[in-house]
BALUMRO-885314 format. One record per residue (C-alpha): residue number from 1; x, z, y negated. Coordinates in steps of 0.001 Angstrom, whole numbers, plus 500000, padded with zeros to 6 digits. Layout:
<atoms>
@resi: NUM; X: X; Z: Z; Y: Y
...
</atoms>
This chain:
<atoms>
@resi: 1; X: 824576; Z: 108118; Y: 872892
@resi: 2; X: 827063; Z: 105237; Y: 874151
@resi: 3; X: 829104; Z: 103265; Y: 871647
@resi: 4; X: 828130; Z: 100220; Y: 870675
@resi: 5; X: 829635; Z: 097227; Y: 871591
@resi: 6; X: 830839; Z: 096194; Y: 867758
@resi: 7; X: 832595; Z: 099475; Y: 867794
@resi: 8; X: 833720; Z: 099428; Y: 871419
@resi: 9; X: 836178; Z: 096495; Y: 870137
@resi: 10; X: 836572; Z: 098179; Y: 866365
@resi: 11; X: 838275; Z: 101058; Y: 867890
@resi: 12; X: 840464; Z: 098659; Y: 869974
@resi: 13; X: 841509; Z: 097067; Y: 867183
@resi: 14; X: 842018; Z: 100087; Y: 865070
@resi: 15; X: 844800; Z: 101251; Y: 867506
@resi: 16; X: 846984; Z: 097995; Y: 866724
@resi: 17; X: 849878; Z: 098493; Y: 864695
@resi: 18; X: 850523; Z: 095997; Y: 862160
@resi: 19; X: 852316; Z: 093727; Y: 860118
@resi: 20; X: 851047; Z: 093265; Y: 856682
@resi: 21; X: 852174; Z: 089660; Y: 856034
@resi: 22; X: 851520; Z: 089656; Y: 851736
@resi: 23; X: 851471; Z: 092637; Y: 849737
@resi: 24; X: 853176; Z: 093438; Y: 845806
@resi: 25; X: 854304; Z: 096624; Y: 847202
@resi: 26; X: 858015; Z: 097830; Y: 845492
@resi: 27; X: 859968; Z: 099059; Y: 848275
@resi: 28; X: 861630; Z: 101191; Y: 845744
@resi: 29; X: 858156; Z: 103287; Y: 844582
@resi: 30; X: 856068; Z: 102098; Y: 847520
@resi: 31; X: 853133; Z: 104910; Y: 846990
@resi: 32; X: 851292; Z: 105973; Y: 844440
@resi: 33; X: 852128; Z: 109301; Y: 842041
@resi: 34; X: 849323; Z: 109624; Y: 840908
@resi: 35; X: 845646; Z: 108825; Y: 840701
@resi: 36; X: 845983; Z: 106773; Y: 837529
@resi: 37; X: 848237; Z: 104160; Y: 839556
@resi: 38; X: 845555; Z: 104147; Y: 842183
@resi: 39; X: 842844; Z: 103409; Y: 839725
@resi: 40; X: 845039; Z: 100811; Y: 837481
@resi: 41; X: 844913; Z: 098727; Y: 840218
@resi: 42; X: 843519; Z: 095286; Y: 838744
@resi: 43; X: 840009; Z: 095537; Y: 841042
@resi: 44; X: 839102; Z: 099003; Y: 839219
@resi: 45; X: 840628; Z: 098193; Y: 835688
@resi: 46; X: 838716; Z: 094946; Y: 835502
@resi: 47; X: 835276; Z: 096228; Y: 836901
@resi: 48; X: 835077; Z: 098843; Y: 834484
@resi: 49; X: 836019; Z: 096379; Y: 831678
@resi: 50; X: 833432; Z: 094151; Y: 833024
@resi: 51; X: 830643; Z: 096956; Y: 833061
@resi: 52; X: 831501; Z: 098011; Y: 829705
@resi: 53; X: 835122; Z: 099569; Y: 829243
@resi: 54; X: 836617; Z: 098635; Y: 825949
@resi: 55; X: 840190; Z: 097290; Y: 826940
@resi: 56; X: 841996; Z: 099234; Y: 824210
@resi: 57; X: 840669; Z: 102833; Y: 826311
@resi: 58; X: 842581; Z: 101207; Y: 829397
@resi: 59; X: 845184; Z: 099661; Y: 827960
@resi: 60; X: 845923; Z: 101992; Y: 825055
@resi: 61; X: 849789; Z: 103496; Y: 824940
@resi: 62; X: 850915; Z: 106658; Y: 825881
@resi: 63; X: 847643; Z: 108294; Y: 827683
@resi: 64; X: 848390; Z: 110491; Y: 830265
@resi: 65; X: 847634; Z: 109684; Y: 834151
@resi: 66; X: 844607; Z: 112139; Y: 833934
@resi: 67; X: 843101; Z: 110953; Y: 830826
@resi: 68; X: 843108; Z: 107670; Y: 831913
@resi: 69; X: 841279; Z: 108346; Y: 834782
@resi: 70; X: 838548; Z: 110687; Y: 832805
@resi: 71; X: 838432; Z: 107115; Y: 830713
@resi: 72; X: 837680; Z: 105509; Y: 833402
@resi: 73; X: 835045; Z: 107291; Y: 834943
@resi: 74; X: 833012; Z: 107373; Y: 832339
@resi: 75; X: 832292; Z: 103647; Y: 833431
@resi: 76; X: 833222; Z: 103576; Y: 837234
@resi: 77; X: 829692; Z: 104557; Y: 838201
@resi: 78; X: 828594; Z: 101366; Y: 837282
@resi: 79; X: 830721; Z: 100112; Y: 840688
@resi: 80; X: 829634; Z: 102592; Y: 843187
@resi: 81; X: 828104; Z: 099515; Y: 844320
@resi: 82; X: 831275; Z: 097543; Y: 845134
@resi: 83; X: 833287; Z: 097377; Y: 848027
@resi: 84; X: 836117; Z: 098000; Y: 846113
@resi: 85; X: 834473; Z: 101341; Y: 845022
@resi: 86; X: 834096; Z: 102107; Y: 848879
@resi: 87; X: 838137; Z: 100895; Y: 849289
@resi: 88; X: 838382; Z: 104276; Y: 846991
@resi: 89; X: 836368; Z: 106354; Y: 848629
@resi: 90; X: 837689; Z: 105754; Y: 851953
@resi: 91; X: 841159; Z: 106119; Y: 851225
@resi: 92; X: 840192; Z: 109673; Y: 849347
@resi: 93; X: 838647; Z: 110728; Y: 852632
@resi: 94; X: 841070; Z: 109876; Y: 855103
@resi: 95; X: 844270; Z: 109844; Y: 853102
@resi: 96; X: 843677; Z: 112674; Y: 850473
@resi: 97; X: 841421; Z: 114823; Y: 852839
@resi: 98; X: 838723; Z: 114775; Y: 850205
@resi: 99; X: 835305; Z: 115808; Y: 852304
@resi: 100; X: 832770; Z: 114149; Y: 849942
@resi: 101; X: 830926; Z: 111235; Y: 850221
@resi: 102; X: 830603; Z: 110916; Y: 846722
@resi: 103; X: 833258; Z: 110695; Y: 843437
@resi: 104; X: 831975; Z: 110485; Y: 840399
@resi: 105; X: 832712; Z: 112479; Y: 836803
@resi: 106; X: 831533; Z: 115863; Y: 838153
@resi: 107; X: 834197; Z: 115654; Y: 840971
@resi: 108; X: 837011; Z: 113220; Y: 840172
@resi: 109; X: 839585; Z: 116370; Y: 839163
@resi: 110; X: 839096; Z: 117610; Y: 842181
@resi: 111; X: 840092; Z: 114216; Y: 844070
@resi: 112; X: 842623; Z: 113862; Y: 841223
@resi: 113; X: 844471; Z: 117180; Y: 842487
@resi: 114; X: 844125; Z: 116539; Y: 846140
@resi: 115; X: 846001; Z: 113268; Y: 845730
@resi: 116; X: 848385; Z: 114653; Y: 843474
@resi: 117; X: 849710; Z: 117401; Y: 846129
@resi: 118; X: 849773; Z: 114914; Y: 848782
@resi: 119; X: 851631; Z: 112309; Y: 846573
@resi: 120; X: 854487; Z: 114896; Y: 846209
@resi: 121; X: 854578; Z: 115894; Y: 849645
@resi: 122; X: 858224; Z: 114055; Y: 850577
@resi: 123; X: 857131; Z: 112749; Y: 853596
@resi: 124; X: 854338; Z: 110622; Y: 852230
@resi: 125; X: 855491; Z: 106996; Y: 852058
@resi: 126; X: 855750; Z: 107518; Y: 856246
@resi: 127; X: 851949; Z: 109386; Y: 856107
@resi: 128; X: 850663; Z: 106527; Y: 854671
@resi: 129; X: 852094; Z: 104244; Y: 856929
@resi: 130; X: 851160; Z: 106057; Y: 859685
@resi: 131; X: 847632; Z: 106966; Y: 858793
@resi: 132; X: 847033; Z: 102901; Y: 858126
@resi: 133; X: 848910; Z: 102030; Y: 861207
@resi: 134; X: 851291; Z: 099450; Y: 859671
@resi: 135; X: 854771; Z: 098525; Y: 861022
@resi: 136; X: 855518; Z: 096268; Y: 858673
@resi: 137; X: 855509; Z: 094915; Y: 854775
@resi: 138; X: 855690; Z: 092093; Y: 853415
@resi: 139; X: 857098; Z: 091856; Y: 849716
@resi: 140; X: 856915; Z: 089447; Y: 847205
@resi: 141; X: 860525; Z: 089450; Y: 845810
@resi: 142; X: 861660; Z: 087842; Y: 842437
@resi: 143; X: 864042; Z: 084726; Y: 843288
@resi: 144; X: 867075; Z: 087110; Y: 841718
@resi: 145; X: 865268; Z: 090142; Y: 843335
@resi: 146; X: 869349; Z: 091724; Y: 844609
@resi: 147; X: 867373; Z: 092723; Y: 847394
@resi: 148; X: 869259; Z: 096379; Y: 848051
@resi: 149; X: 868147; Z: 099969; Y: 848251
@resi: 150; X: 865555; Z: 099569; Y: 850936
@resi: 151; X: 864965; Z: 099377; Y: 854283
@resi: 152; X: 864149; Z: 095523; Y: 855033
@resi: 153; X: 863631; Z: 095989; Y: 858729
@resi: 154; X: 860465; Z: 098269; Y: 856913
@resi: 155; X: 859582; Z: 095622; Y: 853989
@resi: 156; X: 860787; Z: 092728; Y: 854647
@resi: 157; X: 861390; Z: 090103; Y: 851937
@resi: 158; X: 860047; Z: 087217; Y: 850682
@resi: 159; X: 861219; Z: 084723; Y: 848088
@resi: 160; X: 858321; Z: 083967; Y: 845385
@resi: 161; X: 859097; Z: 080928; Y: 843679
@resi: 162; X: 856548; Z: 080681; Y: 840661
@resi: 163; X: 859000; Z: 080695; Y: 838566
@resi: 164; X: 861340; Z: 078454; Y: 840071
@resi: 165; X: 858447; Z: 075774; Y: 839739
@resi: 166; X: 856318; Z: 076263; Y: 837198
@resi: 167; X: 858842; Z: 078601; Y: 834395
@resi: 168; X: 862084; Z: 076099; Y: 834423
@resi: 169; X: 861670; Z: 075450; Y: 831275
@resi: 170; X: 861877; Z: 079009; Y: 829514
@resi: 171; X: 865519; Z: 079850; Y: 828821
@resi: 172; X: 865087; Z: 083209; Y: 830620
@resi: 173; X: 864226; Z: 081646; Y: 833570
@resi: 174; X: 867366; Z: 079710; Y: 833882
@resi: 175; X: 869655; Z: 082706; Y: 832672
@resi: 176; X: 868148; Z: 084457; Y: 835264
@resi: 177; X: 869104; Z: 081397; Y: 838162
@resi: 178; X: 872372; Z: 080965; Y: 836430
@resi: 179; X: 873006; Z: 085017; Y: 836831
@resi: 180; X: 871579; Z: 085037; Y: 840603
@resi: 181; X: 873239; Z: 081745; Y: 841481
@resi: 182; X: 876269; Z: 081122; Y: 839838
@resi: 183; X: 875341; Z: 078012; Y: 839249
@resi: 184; X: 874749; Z: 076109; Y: 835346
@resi: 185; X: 872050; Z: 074143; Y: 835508
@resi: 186; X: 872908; Z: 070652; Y: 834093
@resi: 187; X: 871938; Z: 068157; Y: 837147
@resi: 188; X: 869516; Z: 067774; Y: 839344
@resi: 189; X: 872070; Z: 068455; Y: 841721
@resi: 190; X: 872723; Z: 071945; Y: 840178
@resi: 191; X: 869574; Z: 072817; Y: 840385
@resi: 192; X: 869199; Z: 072153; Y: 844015
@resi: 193; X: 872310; Z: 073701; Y: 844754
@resi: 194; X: 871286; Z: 076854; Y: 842918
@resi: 195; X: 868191; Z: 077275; Y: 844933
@resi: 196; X: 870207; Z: 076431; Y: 848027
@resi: 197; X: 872036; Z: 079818; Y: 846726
@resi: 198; X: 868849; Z: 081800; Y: 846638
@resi: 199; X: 867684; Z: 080550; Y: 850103
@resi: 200; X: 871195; Z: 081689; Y: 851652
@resi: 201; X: 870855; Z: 084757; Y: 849761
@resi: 202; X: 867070; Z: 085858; Y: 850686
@resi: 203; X: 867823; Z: 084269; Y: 854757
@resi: 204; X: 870841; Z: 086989; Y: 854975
@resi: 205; X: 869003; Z: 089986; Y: 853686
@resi: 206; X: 866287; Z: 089097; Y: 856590
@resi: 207; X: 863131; Z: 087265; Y: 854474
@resi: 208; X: 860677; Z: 085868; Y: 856416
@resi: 209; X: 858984; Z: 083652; Y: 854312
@resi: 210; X: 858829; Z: 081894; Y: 851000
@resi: 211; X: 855598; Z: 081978; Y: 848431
@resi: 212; X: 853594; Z: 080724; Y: 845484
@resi: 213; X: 850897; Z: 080429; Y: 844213
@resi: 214; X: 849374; Z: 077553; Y: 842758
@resi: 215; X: 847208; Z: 076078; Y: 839946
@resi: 216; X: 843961; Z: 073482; Y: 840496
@resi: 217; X: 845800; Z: 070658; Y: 838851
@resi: 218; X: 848778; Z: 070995; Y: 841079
@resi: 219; X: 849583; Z: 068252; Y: 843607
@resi: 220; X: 853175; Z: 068205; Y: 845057
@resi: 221; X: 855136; Z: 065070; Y: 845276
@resi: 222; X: 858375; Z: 063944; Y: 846301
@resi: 223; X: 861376; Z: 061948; Y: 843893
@resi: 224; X: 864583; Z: 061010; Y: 845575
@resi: 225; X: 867578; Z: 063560; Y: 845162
@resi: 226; X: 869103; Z: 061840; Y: 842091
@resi: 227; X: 865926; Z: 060645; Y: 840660
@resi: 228; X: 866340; Z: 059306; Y: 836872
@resi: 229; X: 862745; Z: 060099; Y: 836055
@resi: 230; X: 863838; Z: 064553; Y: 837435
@resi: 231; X: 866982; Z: 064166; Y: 835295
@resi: 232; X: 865520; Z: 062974; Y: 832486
@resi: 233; X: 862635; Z: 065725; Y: 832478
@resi: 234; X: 865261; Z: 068386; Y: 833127
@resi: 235; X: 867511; Z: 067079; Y: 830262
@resi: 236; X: 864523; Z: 067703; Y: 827959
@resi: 237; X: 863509; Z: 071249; Y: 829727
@resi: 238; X: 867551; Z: 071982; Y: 829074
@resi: 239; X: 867645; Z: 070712; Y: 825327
@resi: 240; X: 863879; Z: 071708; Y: 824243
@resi: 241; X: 863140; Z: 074654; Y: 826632
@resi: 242; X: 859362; Z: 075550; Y: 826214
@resi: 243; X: 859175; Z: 073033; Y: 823404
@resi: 244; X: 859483; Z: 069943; Y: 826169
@resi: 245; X: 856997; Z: 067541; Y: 826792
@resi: 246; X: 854096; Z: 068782; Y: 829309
@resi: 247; X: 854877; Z: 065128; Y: 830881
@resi: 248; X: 858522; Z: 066504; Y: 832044
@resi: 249; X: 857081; Z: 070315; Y: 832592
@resi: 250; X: 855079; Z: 068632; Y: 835390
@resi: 251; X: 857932; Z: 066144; Y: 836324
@resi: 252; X: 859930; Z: 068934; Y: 836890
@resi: 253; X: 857788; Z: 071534; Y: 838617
@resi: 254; X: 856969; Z: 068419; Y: 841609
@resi: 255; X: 860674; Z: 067976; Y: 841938
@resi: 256; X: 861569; Z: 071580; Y: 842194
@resi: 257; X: 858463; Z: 072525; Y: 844641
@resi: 258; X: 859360; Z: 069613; Y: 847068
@resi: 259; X: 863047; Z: 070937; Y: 846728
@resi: 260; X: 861839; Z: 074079; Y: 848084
@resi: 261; X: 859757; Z: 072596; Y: 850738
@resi: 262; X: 862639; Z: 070911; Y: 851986
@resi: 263; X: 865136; Z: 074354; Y: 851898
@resi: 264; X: 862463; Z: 076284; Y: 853902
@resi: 265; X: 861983; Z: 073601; Y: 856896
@resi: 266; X: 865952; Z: 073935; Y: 856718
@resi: 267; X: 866396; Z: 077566; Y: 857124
@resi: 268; X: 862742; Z: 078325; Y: 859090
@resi: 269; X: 861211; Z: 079921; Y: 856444
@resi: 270; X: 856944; Z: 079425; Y: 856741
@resi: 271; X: 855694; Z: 078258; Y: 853113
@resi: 272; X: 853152; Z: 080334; Y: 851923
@resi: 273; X: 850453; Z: 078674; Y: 849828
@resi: 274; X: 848111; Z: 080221; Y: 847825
@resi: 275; X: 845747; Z: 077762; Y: 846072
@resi: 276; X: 843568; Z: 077242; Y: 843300
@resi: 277; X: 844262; Z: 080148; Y: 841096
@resi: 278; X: 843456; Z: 079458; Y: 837100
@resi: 279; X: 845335; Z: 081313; Y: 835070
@resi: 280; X: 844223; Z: 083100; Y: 831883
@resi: 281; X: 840845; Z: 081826; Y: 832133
@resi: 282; X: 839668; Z: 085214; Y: 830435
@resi: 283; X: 843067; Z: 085852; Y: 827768
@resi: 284; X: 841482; Z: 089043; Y: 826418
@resi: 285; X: 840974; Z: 090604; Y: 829529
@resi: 286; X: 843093; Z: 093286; Y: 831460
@resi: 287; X: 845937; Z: 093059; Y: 832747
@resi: 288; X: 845481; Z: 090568; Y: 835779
@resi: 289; X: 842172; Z: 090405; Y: 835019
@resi: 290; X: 842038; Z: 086906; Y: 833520
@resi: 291; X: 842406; Z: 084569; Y: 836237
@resi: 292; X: 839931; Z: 082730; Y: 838083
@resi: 293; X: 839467; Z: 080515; Y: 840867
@resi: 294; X: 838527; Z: 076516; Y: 840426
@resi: 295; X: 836196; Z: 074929; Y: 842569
@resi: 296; X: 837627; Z: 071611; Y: 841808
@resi: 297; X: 840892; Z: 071739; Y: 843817
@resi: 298; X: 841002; Z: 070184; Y: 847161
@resi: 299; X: 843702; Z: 070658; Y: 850202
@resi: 300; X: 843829; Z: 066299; Y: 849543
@resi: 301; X: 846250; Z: 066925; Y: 846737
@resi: 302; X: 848442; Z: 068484; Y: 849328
@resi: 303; X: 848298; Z: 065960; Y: 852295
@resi: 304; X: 851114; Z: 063860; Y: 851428
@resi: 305; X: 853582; Z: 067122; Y: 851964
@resi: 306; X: 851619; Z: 068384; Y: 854830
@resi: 307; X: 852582; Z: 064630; Y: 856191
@resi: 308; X: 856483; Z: 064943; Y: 854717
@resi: 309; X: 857169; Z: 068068; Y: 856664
@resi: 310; X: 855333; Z: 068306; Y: 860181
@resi: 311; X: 857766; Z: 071103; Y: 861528
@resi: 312; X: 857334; Z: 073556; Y: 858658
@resi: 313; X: 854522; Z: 076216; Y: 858639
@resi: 314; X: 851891; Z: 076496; Y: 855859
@resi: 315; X: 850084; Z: 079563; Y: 855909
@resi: 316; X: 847719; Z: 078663; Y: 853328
@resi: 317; X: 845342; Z: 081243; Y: 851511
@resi: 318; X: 842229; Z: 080195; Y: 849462
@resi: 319; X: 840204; Z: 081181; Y: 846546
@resi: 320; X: 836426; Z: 080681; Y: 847604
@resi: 321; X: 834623; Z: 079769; Y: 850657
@resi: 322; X: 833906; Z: 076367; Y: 848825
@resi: 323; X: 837643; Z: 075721; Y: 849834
@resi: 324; X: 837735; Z: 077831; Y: 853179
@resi: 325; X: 835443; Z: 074367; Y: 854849
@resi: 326; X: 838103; Z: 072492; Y: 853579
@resi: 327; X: 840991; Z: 074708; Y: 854656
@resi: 328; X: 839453; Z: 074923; Y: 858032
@resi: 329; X: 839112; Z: 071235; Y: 858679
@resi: 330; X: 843453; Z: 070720; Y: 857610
@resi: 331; X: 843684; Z: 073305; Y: 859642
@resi: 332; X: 841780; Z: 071558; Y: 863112
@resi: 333; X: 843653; Z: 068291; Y: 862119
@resi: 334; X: 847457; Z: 069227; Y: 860740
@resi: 335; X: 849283; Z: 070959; Y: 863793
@resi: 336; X: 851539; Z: 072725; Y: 860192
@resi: 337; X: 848494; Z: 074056; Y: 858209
@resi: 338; X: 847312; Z: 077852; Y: 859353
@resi: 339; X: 844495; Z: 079928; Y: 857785
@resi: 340; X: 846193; Z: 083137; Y: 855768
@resi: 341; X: 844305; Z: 085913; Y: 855036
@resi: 342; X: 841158; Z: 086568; Y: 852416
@resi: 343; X: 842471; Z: 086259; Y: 849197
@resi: 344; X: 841553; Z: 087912; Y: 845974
@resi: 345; X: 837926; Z: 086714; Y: 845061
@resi: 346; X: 837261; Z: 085892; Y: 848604
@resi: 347; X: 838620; Z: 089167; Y: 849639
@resi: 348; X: 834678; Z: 090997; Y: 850023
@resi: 349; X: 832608; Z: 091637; Y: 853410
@resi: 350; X: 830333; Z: 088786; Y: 852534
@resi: 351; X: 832563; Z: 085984; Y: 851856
@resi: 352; X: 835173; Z: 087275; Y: 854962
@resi: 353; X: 832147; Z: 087133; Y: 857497
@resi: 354; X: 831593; Z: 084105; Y: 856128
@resi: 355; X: 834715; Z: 082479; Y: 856338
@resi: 356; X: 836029; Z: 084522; Y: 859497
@resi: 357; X: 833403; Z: 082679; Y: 861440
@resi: 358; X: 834307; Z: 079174; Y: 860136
@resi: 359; X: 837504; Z: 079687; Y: 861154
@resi: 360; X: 837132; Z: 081652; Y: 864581
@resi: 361; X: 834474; Z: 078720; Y: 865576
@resi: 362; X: 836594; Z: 076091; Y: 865103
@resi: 363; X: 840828; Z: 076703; Y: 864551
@resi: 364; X: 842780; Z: 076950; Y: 867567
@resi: 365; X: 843404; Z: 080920; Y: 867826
@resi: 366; X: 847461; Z: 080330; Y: 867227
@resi: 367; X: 846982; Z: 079209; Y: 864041
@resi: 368; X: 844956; Z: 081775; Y: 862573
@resi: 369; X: 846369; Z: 084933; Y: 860264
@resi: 370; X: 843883; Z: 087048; Y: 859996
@resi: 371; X: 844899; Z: 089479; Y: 857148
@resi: 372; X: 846923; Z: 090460; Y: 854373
@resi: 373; X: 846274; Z: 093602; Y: 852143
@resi: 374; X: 847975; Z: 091968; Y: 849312
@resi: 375; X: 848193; Z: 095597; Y: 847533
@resi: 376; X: 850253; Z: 097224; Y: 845172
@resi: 377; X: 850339; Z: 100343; Y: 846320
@resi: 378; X: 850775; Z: 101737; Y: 850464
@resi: 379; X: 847538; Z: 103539; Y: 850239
@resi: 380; X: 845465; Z: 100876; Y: 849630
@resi: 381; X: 846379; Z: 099015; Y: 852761
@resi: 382; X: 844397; Z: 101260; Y: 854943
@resi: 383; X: 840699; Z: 100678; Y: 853826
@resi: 384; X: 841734; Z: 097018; Y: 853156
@resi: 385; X: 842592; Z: 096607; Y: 856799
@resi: 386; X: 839945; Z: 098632; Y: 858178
@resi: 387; X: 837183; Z: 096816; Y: 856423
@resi: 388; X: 838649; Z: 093515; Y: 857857
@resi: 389; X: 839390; Z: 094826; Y: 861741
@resi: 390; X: 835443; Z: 095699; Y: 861398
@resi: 391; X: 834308; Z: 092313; Y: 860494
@resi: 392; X: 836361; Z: 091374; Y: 862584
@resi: 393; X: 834784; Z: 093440; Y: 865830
@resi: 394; X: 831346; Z: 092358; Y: 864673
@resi: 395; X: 831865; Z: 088614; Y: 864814
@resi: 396; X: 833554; Z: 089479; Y: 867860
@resi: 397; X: 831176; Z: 091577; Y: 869306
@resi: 398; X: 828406; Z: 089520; Y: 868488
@resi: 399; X: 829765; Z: 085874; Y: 868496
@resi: 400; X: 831945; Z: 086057; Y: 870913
@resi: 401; X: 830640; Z: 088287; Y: 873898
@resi: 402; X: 827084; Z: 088445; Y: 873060
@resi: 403; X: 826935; Z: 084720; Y: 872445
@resi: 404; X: 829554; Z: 083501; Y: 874898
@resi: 405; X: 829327; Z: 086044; Y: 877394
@resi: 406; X: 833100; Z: 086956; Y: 876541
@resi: 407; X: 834782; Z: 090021; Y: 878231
@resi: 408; X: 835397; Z: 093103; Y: 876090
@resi: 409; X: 839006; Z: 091907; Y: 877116
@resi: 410; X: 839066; Z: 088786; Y: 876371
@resi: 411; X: 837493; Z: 089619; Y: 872957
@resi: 412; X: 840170; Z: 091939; Y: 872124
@resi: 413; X: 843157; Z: 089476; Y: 873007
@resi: 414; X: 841338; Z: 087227; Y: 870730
@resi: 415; X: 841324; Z: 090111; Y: 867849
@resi: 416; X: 844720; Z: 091282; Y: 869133
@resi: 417; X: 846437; Z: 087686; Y: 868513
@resi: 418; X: 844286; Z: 087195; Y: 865044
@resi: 419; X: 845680; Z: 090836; Y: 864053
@resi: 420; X: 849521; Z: 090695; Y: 864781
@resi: 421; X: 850790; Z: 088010; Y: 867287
@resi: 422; X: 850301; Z: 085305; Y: 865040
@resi: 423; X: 851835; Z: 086678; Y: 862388
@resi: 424; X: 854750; Z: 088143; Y: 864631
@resi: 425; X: 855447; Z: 084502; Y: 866287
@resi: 426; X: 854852; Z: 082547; Y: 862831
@resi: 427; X: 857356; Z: 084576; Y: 860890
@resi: 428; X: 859758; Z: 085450; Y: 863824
@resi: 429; X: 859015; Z: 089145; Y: 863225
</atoms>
């Protein structure tokens, strides 16, 4: 029987190394030890609360790796359903070597074991990568992250700046940018300088990028330099910390975001946007299993610094395909605004199909990053990626050269660009 075209151009793509352009690996534990840190990844921990899991038998202190996983599959049936379920599956198959097609509680020990003797083979971190056929990292790195013990060329860095923006006003926060900066925060013009510190700092140890993620109510703006209306909201933030006014909390997170804006059009570092994220929608949840999206942001809030700064890139990554229109359309108009990945709740065959064809139909093809495995641990970035590179090949396949006569070539340059020489020629990889 002859391939079919869809998989023609999936296998094509498979055999692309890549760069993984947003992940929360630590380059200093990069796998996984065990099963347990496979399965306490958010998707699994909060599905199995969802379908029934009390929190306290996830959450509860002191259980070993295996009996949290027994725990868990007493519920994780109720997900077999999920493509997250099928994210585990795979990775058991190909990475662990387990030959089932099914894992449930009759079985699990023996999937728990397999992974456990490949976890401590010392090779594995480089298996891993291997096996998913990834060249490259990405990190999200704490702004006084020292950035040593690992190989950056490998995981490269990239300043998060949540905290920067949104935490100024808890004490911590500014010990911590005092400590990595040198620098007492008094002035508005201590503050920049500080962050001026971290750019230098990140820009030497070879980031490519800067990130955060941002709330619905969020809308940057800009204040001159020596603005009295910044001072005067960080003199409160410095005298009250987390007892200031929510007036000069916002005050100071707009000054402090556009600061950042302008120190990563200065030292060419792309501005990585993730928007509309709610947090603690759900406070008795799991652990990052309370957040939600909000349908009513819109890119609008974000014009006026799309405008400001024409020559710096924002790879921007959305919540919900109610957004992805919108993100599509700044995206055909502002030369700086690039579609970045699937993120989170969009992250799901359904909504990517969805979304991938928006995009393909109607972005110019430089301006489009395809992916991101945005994982936590190496061995989930293989069924993340595969699961994309075959939407991919079908809208491809049968957008692309079944409905505009394409070229298997020309169809895989498309995919080729979409997969890595975007994100190679937007971050100067």
């Amino acid at each position: 029987m002859s391939q079919s075209l869809n998989q023609i151009l999936f296998d094509q793509l498979d055999s692309i190394v890549l760069i993984d352009s947003h992940s929360h690996i630590n380059p200093h534990s990069p796998t996984s030890t065990s099963l347990a840190d496979l399965l306490g990844y958010h998707y699994y921990t909060e599905l199995a609360h969802s379908s029934g899991m009390p929190k306290h038998l996830i959450e509860e202190p002191g259980i070993s790796p295996r009996e949290k996983v027994g725990r868990l599959f007493e519920y994780l049936g109720n997900i077999d359903n999920t493509v997250q379920w099928s994210w585990f599956v795979e990775l058991s198959q190909k990475l662990f070597g387990f030959q089932g097609d099914e894992i449930n509680k009759s079985n699990w020990e023996t999937v728990y074991d397999l992974a456990d003797s490949k976890m401590a083979q010392p090779d594995w971190e480089s298996q891993v990568l291997a096996k998913s056929k990834v060249e490259k990292v990405f990190l999200t790195n704490d702004f006084d992250d020292p950035l040593e013990g690992f190989d950056s060329k490998r995981y490269v860095p990239c300043l998060r700046t949540d905290d920067l923006v949104f935490h100024l006003a808890q004490p911590k926060v500014r010990e911590r940018l005092h400590s990595a900066s040198g620098q007492t925060i008094r002035t508005l013009s201590d503050l920049k300088q500080a962050i001026d510190v971290l750019f230098i700092r990140f820009k030497e140890r070879g980031a490519r990028a800067c990130a955060i993620s941002l709330p619905p109510w969020f809308a940057p703006k800009a204040y001159p330099d020596q603005s009295h209306v910044a001072q005067v909201a960080l003199d409160d933030l410095v005298q009250f910390g987390n007892d200031a006014s929510e007036t000069h909390k916002r005050t100071m997170a707009e000054w402090v975001f556009w600061k950042i804006a302008e120190l990563a059009e200065a030292y060419k570092l792309p501005f990585d946007l993730m928007i509309g994220v709610n947090r603690r929608v759900y406070p008795t949840g799991v652990f990052q299993g309370q957040d939600l999206y909000d349908s009513r942001v819109s890119l609008i809030q974000y014009a006026e610094l799309f405008n400001a700064f024409p020559n710096l890139p924002f790879p921007i990554s959305v919540l919900a395909s109610v957004t992805n229109q919108e993100l599509v359309d700044y995206a055909w108009i502002f030369p700086n605004v690039l579609t970045h990945g699937h993120w989170w709740y969009s992250n799901t065959p359904n909504y990517i199909r969805h979304d991938l064809r928006g995009r393909m139909e109607a972005i110019p093809r430089n301006k489009q990053l395809g992916y991101y495995s945005d994982a936590y641990k190496l061995e989930f970035i293989h069924p993340k990626f595969r699961m994309y590179k075959q939407l991919l090949a079908d809208v491809l396949a049968e957008d692309f050269c079944l409905g505009h006569g394409w070229s298997e070539e020309k169809a895989i340059a498309l995919g080729r660009q979409i997969l890595r020489g975007n994100v190679e020629n937007v971050f100067e990889c």
